[in-house]
C-alpha positions in Angstrom: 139.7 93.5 89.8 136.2 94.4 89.2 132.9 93.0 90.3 130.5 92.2 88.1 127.1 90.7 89.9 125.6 88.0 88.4 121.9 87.3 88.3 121.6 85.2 91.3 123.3 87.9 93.3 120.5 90.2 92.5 117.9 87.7 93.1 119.1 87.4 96.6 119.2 90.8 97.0 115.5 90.7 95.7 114.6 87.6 98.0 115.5 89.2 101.3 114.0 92.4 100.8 110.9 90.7 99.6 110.6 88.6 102.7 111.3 91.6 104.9 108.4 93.4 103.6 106.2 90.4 103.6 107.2 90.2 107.3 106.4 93.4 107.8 102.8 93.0 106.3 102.1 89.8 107.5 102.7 91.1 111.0 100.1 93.6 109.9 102.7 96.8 110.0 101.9 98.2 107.2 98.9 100.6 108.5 101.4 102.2 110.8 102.9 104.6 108.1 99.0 105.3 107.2 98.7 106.4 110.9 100.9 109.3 110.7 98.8 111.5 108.2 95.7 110.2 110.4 96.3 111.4 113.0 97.4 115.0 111.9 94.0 115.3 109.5 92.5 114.6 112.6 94.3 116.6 115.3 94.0 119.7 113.3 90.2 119.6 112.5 87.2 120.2 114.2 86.2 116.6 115.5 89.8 116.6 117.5 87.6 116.8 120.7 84.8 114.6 120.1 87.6 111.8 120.0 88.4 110.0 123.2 92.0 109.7 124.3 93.2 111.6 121.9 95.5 113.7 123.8 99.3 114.7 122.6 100.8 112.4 124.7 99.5 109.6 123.2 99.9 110.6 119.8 103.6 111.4 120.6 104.0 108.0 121.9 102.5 105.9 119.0 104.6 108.4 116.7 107.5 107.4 118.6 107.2 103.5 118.4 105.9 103.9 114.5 109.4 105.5 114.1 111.5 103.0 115.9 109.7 99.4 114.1 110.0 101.7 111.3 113.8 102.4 111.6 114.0 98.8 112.4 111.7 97.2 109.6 112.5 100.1 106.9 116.0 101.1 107.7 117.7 97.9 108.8 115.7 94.7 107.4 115.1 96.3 104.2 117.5 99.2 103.4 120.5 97.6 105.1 121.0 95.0 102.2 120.5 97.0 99.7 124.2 97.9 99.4 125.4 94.7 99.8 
């Protein structure tokens, strides 16, 4: 038998990855993603050591939690009920 998906299926679908991305704002992720190009514009130009801290170890490490709460907030809370 086939599936057809009626309209209130889809606007489930729509309602929990609309509050999964308001989540995700509202806990003020959103710049995250942002930091990524950031932080290589600024690593690779001139003011690189006029910053303070900014050493590879510490870029490596806030690249590292950006990818895991964005694995978690992209991959699984949005993209994981996408097929369902």
């Amino acid at each position: 038998m086939l599936f057809i998906p009626s309209a209130s299926y889809f606007l489930a679908k729509l309602w929990i990855i609309l509050s999964a991305i308001s989540m995700f704002v509202f806990l003020s992720n959103e710049h995250i993603a942002a930091n990524f190009a950031s932080f290589s514009i600024v690593k690779f130009s001139i003011v690189a050591n006029e910053v303070h801290h900014f050493e590879i170890a510490k870029i490596l490490r806030h690249w590292g939690i950006t990818f895991v709460v964005n694995l978690i907030g992209g991959g699984f809370l949005i993209g994981l009920p996408m097929p369902f």
